[in-house]
C-alpha positions as CSV (number, residue, x, y, z in Angstrom):
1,X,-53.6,41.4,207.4
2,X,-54.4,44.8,208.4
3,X,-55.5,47.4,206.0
4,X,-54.4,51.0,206.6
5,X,-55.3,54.1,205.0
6,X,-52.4,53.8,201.9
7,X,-53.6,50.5,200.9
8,X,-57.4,51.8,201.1
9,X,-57.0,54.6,199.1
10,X,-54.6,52.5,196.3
11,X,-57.7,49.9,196.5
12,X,-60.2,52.9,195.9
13,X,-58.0,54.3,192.9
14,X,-57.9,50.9,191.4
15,X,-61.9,50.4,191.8
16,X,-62.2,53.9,190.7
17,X,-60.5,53.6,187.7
18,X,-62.2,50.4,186.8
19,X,-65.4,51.9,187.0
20,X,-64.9,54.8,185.3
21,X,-63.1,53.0,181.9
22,X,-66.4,50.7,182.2
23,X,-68.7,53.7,182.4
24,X,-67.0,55.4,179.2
25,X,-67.1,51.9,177.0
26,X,-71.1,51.8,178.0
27,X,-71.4,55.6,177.5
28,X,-69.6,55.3,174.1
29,X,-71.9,52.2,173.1
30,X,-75.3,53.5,173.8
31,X,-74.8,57.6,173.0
32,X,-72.3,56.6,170.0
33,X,-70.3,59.2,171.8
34,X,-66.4,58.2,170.4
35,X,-64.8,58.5,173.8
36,X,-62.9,55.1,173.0
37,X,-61.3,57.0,170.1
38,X,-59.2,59.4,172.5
39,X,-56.8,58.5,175.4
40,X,-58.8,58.4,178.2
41,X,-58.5,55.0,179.8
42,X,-54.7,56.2,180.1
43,X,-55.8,59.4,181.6
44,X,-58.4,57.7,183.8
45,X,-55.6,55.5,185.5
46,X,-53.5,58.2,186.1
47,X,-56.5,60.9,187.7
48,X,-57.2,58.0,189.8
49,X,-54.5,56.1,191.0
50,X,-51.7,59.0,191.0
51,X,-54.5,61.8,191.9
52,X,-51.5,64.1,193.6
53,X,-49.3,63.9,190.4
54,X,-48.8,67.3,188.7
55,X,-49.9,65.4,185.1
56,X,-53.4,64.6,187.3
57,X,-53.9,68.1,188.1
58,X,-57.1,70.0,186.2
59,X,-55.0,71.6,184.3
60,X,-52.9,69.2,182.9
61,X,-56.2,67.3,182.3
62,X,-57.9,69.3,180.6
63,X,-55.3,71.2,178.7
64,X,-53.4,68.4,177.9
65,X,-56.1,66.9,176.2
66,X,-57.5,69.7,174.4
67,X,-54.0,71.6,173.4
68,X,-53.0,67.8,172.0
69,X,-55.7,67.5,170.2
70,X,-55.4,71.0,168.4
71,X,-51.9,70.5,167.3
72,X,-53.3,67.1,165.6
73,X,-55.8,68.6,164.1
74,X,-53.9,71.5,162.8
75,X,-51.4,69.4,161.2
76,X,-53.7,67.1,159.7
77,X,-55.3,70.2,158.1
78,X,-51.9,71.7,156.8
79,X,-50.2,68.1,155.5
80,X,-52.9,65.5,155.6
81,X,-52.5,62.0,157.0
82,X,-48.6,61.3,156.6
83,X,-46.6,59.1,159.6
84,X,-43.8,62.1,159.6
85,X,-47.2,64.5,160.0
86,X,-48.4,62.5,163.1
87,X,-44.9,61.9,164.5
88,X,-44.2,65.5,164.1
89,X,-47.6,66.2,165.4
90,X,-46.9,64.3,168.5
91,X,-43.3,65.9,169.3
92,X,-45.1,69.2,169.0
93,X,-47.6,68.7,171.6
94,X,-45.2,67.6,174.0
95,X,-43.8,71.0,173.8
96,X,-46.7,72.5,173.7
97,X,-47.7,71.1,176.6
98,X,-44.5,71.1,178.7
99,X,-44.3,74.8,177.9
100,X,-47.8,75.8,179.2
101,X,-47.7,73.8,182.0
102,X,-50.2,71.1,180.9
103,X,-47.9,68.5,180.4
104,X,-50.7,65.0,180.6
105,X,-48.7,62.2,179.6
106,X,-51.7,60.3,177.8
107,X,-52.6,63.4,175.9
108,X,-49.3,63.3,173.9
109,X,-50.8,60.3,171.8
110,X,-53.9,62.2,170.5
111,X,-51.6,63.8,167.7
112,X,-51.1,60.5,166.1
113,X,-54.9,59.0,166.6
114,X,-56.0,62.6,165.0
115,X,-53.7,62.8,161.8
116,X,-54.6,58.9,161.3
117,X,-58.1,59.1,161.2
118,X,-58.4,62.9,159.8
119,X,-60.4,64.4,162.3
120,X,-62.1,67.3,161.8
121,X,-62.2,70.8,164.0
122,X,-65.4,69.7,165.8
123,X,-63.0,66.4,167.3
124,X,-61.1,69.1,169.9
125,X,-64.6,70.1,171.3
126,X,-67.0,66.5,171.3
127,X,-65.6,64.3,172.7
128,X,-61.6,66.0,173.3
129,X,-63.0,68.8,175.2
130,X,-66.5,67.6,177.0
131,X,-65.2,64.2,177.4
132,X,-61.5,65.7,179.4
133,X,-64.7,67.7,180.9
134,X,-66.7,64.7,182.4
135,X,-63.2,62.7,183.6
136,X,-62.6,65.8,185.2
137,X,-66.1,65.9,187.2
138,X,-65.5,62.1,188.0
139,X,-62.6,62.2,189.3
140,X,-63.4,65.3,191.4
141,X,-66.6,63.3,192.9
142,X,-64.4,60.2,193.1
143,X,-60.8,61.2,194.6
144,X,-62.5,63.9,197.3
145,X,-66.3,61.5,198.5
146,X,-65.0,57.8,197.8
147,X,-61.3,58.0,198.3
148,X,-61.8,61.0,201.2
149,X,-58.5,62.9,199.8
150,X,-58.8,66.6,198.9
151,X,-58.2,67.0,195.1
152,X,-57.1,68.5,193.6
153,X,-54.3,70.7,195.1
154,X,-54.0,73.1,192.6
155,X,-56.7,73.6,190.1
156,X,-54.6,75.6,187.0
């Protein structure tokens, strides 16, 4: 069997992706850095096997994660840790991400992980904001030098 470009760059995405989820679960051990506590595996998958979709983009990334994460923290701090709070909170950043134009599929369960746990104000920025941050210098590094495709398209 013959390997052409599609099935190198599907093969790259896949060992990209695996890397980069093993990479966060050592990070988060050795810096006690809570990256497992957020959606990134999900996000990881998708900036590295799908890089051209419009969730994938910088962007959605980044604003995805971090306007999620604000709704969930926000309506944890007005009506503490109720289920109709985080299923609210969820519906809500769908919107709000669909209407800015950062709509990041694995983003949208943040709400519900925030309101659960109670996460404070500092959650959006360490690890919402730096950790959205880092995936989004890996996967540049990894989707235009390993996988030879320019990413992204569109930046915002």
């Amino acid at each position: 069997m013959q390997l052409d470009r599609k099935h190198i760059s599907m093969m790259a995405g896949a060992a990209g992706g695996g890397l980069a989820v093993g990479i966060m679960y050592l990070l988060s051990l050795e810096t006690e850095f809570p990256l497992a506590s957020i959606p990134f595996a999900t996000s990881i998958v998708l900036m590295t096997g799908s890089p051209e979709a419009a969730p994938a983009r910088p962007r959605a990334l980044v604003g995805g994660h971090v306007l999620s994460a604000l709704v969930g923290v926000a309506a944890f701090k007005l009506a503490g840790p109720e289920a109709w709070v985080a299923a609210l909170a969820v519906g809500v950043a769908m919107l709000v991400m669909l209407v800015s134009d950062s709509f990041h599929p694995p983003a949208g369960i943040s709400p519900l992980i925030i309101v659960m746990n109670g996460m404070s104000w500092s959650f959006i920025l360490v690890p919402v904001a730096a950790g959205a941050l880092i995936l989004l210098a890996y996967s540049w590094v990894w989707t235009n030098y390993v996988r030879r495709q320019r990413w992204p398209d569109r930046w915002w």
